[in-house]
Kinemage of the C-alpha trace (Angstrom):
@kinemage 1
@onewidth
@group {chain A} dominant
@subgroup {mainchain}
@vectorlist {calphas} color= white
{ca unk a 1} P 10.525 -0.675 -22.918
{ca unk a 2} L 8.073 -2.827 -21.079
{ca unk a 3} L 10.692 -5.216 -20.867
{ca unk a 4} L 12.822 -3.206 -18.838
{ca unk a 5} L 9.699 -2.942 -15.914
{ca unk a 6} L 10.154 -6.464 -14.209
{ca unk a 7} L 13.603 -5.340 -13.689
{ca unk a 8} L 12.409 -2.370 -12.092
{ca unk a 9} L 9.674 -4.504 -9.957
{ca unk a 10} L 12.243 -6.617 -8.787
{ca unk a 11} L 15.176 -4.111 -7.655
{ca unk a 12} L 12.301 -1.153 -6.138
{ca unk a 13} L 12.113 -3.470 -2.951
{ca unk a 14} L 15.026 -5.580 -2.590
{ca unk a 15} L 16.924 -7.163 0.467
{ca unk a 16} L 17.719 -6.642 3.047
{ca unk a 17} L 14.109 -6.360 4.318
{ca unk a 18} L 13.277 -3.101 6.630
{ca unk a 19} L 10.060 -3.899 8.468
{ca unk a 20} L 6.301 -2.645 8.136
{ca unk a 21} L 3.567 -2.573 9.953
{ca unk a 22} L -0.494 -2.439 9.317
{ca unk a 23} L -3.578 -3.319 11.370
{ca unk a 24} L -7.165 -1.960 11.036
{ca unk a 25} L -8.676 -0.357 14.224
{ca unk a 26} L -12.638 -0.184 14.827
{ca unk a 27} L -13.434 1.239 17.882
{ca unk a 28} L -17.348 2.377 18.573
{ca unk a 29} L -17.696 1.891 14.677
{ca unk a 30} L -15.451 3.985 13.692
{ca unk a 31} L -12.811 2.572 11.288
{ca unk a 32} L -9.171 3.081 11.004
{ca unk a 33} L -6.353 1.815 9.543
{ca unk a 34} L -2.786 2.307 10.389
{ca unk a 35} L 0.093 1.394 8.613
{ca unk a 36} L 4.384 2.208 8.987
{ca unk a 37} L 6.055 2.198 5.948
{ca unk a 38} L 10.035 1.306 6.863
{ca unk a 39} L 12.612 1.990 4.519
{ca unk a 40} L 15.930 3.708 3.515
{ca unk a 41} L 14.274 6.494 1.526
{ca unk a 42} L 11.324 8.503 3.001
{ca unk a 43} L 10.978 10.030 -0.738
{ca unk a 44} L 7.497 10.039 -2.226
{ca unk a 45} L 4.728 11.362 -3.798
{ca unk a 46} L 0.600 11.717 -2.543
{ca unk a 47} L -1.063 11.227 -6.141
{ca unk a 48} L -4.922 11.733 -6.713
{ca unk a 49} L -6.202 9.436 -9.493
{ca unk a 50} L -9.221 10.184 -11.146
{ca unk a 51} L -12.502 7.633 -12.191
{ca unk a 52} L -12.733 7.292 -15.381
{ca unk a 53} L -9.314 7.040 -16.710
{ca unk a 54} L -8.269 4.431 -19.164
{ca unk a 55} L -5.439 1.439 -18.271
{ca unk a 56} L -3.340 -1.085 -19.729
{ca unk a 57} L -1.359 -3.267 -17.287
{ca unk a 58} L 2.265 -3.687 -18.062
{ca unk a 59} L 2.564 -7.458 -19.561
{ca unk a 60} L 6.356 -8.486 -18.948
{ca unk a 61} L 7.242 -10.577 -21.996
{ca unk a 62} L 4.355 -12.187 -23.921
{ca unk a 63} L 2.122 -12.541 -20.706
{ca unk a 64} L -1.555 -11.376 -21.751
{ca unk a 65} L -2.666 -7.807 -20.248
{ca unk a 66} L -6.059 -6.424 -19.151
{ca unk a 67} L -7.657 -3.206 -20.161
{ca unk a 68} L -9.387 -1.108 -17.641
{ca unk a 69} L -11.295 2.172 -17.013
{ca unk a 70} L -11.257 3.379 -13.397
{ca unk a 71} L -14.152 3.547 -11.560
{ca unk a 72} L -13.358 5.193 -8.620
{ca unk a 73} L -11.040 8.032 -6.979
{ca unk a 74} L -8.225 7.697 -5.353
{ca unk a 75} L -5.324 8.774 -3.168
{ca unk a 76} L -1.987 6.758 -3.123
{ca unk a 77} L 1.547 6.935 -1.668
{ca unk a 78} L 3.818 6.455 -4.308
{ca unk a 79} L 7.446 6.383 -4.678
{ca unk a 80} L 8.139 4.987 -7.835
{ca unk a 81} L 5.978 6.386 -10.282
{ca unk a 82} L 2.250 7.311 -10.222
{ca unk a 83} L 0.033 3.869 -11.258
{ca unk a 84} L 2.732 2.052 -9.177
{ca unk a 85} L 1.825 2.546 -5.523
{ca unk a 86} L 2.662 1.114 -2.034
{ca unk a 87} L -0.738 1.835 -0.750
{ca unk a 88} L -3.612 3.853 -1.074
{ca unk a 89} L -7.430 4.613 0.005
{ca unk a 90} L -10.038 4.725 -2.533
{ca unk a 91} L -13.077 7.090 -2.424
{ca unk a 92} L -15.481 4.281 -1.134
{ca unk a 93} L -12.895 3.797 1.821
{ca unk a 94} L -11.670 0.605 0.682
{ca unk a 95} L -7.770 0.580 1.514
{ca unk a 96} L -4.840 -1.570 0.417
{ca unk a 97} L -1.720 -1.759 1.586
{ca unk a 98} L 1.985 -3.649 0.914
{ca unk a 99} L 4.397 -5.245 3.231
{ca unk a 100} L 7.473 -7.388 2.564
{ca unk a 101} L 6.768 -11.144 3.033
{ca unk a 102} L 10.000 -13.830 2.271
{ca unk a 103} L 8.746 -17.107 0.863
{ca unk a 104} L 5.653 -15.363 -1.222
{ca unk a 105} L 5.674 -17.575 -4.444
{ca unk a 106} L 2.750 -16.001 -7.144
{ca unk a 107} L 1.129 -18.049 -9.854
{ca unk a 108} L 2.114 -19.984 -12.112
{ca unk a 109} L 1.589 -18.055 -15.707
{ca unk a 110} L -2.275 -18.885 -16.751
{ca unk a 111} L -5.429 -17.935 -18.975
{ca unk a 112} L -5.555 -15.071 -16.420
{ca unk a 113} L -4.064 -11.559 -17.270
{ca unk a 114} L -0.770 -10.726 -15.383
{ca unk a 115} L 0.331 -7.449 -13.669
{ca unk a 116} L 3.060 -6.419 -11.139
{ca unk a 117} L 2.670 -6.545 -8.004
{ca unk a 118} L 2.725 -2.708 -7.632
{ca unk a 119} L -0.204 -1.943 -10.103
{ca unk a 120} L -1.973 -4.695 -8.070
{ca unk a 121} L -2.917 -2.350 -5.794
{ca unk a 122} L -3.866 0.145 -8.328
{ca unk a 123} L -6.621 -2.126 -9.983
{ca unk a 124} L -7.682 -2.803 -6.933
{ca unk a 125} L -8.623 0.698 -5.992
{ca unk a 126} L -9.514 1.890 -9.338
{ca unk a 127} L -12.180 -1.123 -9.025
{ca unk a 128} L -12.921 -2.479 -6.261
{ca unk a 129} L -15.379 -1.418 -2.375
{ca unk a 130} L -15.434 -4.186 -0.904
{ca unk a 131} L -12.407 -7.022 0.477
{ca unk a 132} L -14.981 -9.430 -1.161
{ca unk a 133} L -14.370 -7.921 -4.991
{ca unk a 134} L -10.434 -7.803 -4.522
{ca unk a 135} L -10.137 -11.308 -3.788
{ca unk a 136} L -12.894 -12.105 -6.866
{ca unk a 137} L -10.518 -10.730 -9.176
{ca unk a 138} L -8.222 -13.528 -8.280
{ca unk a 139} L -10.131 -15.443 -10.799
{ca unk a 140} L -9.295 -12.760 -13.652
{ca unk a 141} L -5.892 -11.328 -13.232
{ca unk a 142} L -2.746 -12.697 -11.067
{ca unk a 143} L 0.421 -10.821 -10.501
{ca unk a 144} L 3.407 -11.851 -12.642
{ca unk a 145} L 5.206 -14.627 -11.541
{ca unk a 146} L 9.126 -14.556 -12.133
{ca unk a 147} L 9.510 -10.832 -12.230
{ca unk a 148} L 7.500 -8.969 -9.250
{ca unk a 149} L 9.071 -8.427 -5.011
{ca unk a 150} L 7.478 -10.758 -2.634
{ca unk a 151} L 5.116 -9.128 -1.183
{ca unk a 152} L 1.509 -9.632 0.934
{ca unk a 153} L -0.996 -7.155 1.609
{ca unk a 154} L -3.620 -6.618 4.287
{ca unk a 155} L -7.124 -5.042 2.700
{ca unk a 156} L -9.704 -3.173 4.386
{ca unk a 157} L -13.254 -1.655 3.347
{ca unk a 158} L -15.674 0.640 4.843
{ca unk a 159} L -18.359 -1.855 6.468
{ca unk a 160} L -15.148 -2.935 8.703
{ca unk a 161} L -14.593 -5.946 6.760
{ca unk a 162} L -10.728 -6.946 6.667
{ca unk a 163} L -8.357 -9.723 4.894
{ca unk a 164} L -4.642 -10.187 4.869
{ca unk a 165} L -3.607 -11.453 1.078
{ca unk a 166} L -0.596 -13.900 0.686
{ca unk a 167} L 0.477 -15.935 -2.085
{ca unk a 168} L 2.132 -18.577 -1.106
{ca unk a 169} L 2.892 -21.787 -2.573
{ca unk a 170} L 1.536 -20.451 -6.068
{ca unk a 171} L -1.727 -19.834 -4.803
{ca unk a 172} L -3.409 -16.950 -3.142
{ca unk a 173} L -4.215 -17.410 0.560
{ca unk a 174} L -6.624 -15.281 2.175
{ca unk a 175} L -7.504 -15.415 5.982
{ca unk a 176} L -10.946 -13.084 6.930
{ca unk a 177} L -13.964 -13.092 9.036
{ca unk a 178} L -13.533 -15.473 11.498
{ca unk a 179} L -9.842 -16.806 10.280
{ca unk a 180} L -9.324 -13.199 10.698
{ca unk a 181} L -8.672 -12.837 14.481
{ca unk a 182} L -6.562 -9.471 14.406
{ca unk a 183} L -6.414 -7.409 11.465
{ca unk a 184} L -3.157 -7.063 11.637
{ca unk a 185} L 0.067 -7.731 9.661
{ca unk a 186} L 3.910 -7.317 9.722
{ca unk a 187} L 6.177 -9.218 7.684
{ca unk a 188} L 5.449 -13.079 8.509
{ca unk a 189} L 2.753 -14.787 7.157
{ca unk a 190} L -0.842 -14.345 8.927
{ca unk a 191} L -0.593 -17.951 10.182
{ca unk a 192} L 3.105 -17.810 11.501
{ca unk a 193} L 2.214 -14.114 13.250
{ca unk a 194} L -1.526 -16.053 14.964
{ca unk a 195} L 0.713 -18.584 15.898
{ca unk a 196} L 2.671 -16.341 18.078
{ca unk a 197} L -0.263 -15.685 20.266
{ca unk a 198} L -0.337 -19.048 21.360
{ca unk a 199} L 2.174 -19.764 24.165
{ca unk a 200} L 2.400 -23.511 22.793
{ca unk a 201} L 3.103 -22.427 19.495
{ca unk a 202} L 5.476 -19.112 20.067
{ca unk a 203} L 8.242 -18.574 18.537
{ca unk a 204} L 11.437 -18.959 21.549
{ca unk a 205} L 13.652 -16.809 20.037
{ca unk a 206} L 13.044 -12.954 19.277
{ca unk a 207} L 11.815 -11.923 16.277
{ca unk a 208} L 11.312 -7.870 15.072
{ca unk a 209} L 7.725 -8.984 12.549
{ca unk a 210} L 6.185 -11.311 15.120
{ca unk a 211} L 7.307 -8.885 17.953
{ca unk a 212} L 5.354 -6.175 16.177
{ca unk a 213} L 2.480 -7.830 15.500
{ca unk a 214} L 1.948 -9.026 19.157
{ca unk a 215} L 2.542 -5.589 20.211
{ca unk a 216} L -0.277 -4.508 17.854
{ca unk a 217} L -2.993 -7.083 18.279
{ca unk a 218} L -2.174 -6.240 22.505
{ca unk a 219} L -3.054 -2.448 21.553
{ca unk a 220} L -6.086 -3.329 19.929
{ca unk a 221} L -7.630 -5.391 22.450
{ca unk a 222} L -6.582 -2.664 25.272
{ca unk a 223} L -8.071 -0.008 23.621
{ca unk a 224} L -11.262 -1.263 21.352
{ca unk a 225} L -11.938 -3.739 24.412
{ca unk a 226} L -11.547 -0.904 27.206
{ca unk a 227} L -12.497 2.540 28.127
{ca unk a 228} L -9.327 4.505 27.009
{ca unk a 229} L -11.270 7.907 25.087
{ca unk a 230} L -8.471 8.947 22.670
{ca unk a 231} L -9.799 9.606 19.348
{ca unk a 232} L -9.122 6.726 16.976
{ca unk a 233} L -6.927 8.824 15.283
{ca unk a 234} L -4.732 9.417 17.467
{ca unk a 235} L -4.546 6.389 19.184
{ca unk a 236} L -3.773 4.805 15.706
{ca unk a 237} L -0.432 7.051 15.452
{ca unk a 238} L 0.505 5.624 19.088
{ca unk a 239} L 0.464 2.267 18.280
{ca unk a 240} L 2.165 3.273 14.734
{ca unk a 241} L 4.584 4.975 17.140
{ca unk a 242} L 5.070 1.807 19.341
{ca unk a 243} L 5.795 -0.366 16.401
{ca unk a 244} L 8.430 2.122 14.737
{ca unk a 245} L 11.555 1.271 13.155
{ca unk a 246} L 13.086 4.718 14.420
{ca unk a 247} L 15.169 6.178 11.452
{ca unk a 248} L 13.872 3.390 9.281
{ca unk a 249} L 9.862 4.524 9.814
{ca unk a 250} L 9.683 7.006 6.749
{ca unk a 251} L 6.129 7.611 6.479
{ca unk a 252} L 3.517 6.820 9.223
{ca unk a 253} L -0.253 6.884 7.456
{ca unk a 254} L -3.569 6.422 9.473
{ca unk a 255} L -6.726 6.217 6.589
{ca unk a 256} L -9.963 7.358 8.493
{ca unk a 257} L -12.308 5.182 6.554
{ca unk a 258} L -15.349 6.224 8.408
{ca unk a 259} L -14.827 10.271 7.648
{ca unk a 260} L -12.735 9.697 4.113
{ca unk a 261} L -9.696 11.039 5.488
{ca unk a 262} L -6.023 10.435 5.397
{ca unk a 263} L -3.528 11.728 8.098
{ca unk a 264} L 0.435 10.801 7.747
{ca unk a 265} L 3.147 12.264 9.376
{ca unk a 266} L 6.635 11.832 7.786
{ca unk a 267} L 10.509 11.477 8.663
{ca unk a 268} L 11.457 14.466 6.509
{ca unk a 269} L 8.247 16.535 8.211
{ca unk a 270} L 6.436 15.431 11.693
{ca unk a 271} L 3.420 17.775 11.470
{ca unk a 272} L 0.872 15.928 10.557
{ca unk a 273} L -0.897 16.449 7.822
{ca unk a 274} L -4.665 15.603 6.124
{ca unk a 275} L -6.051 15.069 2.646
{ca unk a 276} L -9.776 15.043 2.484
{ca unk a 277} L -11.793 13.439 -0.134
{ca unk a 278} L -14.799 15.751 0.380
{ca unk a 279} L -11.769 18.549 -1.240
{ca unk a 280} L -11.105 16.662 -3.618
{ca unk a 281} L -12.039 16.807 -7.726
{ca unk a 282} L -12.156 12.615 -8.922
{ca unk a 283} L -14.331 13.428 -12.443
{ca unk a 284} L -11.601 12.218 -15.049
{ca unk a 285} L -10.675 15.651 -17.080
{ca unk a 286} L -8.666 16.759 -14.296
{ca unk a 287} L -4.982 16.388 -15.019
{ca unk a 288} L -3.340 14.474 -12.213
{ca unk a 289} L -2.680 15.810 -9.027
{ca unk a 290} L 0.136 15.312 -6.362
{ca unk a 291} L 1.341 16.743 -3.415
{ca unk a 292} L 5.213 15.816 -2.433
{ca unk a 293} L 5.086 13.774 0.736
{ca unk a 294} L 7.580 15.639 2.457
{ca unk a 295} L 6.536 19.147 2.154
{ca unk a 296} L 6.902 21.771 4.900
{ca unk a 297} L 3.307 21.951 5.639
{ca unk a 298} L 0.568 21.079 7.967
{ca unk a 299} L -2.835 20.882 8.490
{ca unk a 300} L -5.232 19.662 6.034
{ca unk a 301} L -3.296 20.010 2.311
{ca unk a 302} L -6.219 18.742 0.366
{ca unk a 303} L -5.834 22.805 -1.443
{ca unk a 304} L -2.204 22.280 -2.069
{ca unk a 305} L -1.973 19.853 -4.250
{ca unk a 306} L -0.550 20.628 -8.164
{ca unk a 307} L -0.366 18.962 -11.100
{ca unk a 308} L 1.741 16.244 -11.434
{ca unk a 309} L 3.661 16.438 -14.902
{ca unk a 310} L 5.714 13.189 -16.815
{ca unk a 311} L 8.669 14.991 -15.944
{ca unk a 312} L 8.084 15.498 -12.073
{ca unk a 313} L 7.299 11.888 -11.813
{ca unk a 314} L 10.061 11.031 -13.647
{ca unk a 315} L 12.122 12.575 -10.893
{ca unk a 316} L 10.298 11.418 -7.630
{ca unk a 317} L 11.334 8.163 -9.139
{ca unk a 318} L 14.555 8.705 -10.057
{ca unk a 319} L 15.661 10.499 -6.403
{ca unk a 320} L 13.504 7.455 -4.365
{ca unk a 321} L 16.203 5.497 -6.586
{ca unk a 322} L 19.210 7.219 -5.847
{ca unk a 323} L 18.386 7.330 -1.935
{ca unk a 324} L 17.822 3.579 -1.974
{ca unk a 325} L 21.083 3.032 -3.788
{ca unk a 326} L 22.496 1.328 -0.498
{ca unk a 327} L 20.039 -1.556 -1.257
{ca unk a 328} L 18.903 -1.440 -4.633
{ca unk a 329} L 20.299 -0.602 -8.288
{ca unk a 330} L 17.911 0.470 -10.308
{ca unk a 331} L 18.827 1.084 -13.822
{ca unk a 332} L 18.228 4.841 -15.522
{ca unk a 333} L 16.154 2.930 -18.286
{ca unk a 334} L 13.762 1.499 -15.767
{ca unk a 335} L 13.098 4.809 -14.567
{ca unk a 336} L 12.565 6.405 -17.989
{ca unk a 337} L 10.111 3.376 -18.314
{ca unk a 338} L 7.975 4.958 -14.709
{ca unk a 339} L 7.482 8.350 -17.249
{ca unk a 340} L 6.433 6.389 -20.089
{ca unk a 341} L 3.857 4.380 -19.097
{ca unk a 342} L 2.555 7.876 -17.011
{ca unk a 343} L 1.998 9.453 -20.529
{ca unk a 344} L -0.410 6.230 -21.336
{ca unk a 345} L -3.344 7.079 -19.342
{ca unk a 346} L -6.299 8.798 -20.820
{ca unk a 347} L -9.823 9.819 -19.922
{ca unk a 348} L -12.133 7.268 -21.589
C-alpha cells in the first residue's frame, strides 16, 4: 500500500498550475498571514490534530522513515486526507504554507529520513515554533525525491520571523531576515519574484506569479508603512482579494498569529468564518476533529467541529479527487491508501 502514495503525491497537484498566493503582514506588531489557495476543487476539510499523537512517515520504496510524537496542536486545511495538508497554523502560531513552484528539484536520497512533501508540513507543525527549527530539520529528514509535486513554501512564527523554503537544484534554499525583503510568495522562486522589483532586472513581458507578488509587496508597504486604520484582518482579505484568481480562488485563509486565530472565507461559502485555539481541546485522547470547509455557517465554528472518522476522510479525499478529475487522475487505490494510513495514528 505505501507504494501506491508517491503516485498519489504526484497526481494530487498536477499541471496545469493554478496560482497561489501568501505573504505575512505585521502591522503595529500585530502578525498576520494571508494566503489564496487556487484550484479546480474548493473541496476540503479543517482538521484539529492533537499533541501527543504518535507518527510514522510514509517511506516510498526502501527510503528510511522517521518516528514521531507530536508536540503541539494544530489546525490544517486539508484536502486529501488528514496528516496530508496544504497548510496549517500550529498552537504556538507558527504557520506553513504550500505553493506550486516549476523547476523545484528535492534531494538526492541520503542518510536522512524521507517524507512527502505533503506530510512536510505536518512534521513541521507537530514540531516545530520557530522558522529557525523548520529549517534545522533539514539536517534530519528531506522530502522524497522522485515521487513528491514541486512545491515551495513560505513559513512564519509568532515573534514575526519569516522564510520562504525552495529546493532547488537538490538543495534547500532559504532566503530570511535580511535576504527576506517581503514576506511574500507566489509561484516563482523568491529570487526571480525580488528581481521583479528592480526596474533593471523586471521581467518585460507579463507574468500572473510575479504580477501578484508585486501587487502584494506594494500593499504591504502602503499599509504597514502608512496610516490606513483597517484592522489587520481585514486588510489581509483585501489584498487576498486583489490577488484572486476569481473562480479559481477556492479558499482565502488569513492566520491571526498574534490572537491564535484563523479566519477563511470560501468559494462554496463567503461568510467568513473563525476557529479559535483558546476553543479548542489539543491533549491527545481526543479523537480527531474536523469541520468541512464549506459548510453553511458563520461566525466563529470553533463549537462545530465533529469527529472526523476513517470513512469521512476517506471521502473528502475521494470527492477533492473526482472534482479535480479535469487535471489529475488519481487512482481509487491511492485514495484507499489516505484512510489507511489515518487508522495509524495513536496517542503515545
Amino acid at each position: 500500500m505505501k507504494k501506491l502514495f508517491p503516485l498519489l503525491l504526484c497526481l494530487v497537484i498536477a499541471l496545469p498550475v493554478l496560482p497561489c498566493s501568501t505573504f505575512l503582514l505585521n502591522k503595529n506588531g500585530q502578525l498576520v498571514f494571508g494566503r489564496n489557495y487556487d484550484w479546480v476543487s474548493g473541496n476540503g476539510v479543517i482538521v484539529v490534530n492533537t499533541a501527543g499523537l504518535q507518527k510514522t512517515s510514509f517511506t516510498p520504496g526502501s527510503h528510511t522513515g522517521i518516528n514521531w510524537v507530536s508536540q503541539f496542536g494544530s489546525v490544517t486545511f486539508n484536502q486529501f486526507g488528514k496528516e496530508f495538508p496544504h497548510g496549517g497554523m500550529n498552537e504556538k502560531g507558527l504557520v506553513v504554507e504550500l505553493m506550486w513552484l516549476h523547476g523545484t528539484e528535492y534531494p538526492a536520497p541520503d542518510k536522512r529520513a524521507a517524507m512527502n512533501e505533503l506530510q512536510w508540513i505536518q512534521y513541521q507543525l507537530d514540531n516545530c515554533t520557530t522558522i529557525e527549527e523548520v529549517i534545522a530539520n533539514d539536517t534530519k529528514i528531506r522530502i522524497e525525491h522522485n515521487s513528491s509535486a514541486p512545491l515551495h513554501y513560505l513559513v512564519a512564527d509568532a515573534s514575526g520571523r519569516a522564510a520562504t523554503i525552495e529546493f532547488l537544484n537538490g538543495k534547500m534554499v532559504v532566503h530570511k531576515g535580511n535576504e527576506l525583503r517581503y514576506p511574500v510568495l507566489t509561484n516563482s522562486t523568491y529570487e526571480q519574484s525580488i528581481a521583479q522589483l528592480d526596474p533593471a532586472t523586471r521581467a518585460t513581458e507579463s507574468n500572473n506569479s510575479l504580477d501578484r507578488f508585486t501587487q502584494a509587496c506594494k500593499m504591504l508597504d502602503t499599509y504597514q508603512q502608512g496610516d490606513d486604520k483597517t484592522p489587520p484582518v481585514d486588510y489581509a482579505f483585501n489584498m487576498l482579494n486583489k490577488v484572486s484568481q476569481g473562480k479559481y480562488t477556492k479558499w482565502s485563509i488569513v492566520y491571526d498569529i498574534t490572537n491564535k486565530q484563523i479566519h477563511f472565507i470560501t468559494i462554496g461559502n463567503t461568510q467568513r468564518r473563525t476557529i479559535s485555539f483558546s476553543g479548542l481541546d489539543l491533549t491527545c485522547g481526543q479523537q480527531a476533529m474536523s469541520v468541512d470547509i464549506n459548510a453553511p455557517l458563520k461566525g466563529n465554528i470553533s463549537g462545530n467541529l465533529t469527529t472526523l472518522s476513517a470513512e469521512q476522510n476517506q471521502q473528502v479525499a475521494k470527492r477533492s479527487a473526482e472534482e479535480s478529475r479535469s487535471h489529475v487522475q488519481i487512482p481509487e487505490a491511492a485514495i484507499a491508501a489516505l484512510a489507511s494510513y489515518f487508522s495509524t495514528i495513536r496517542c503515545k
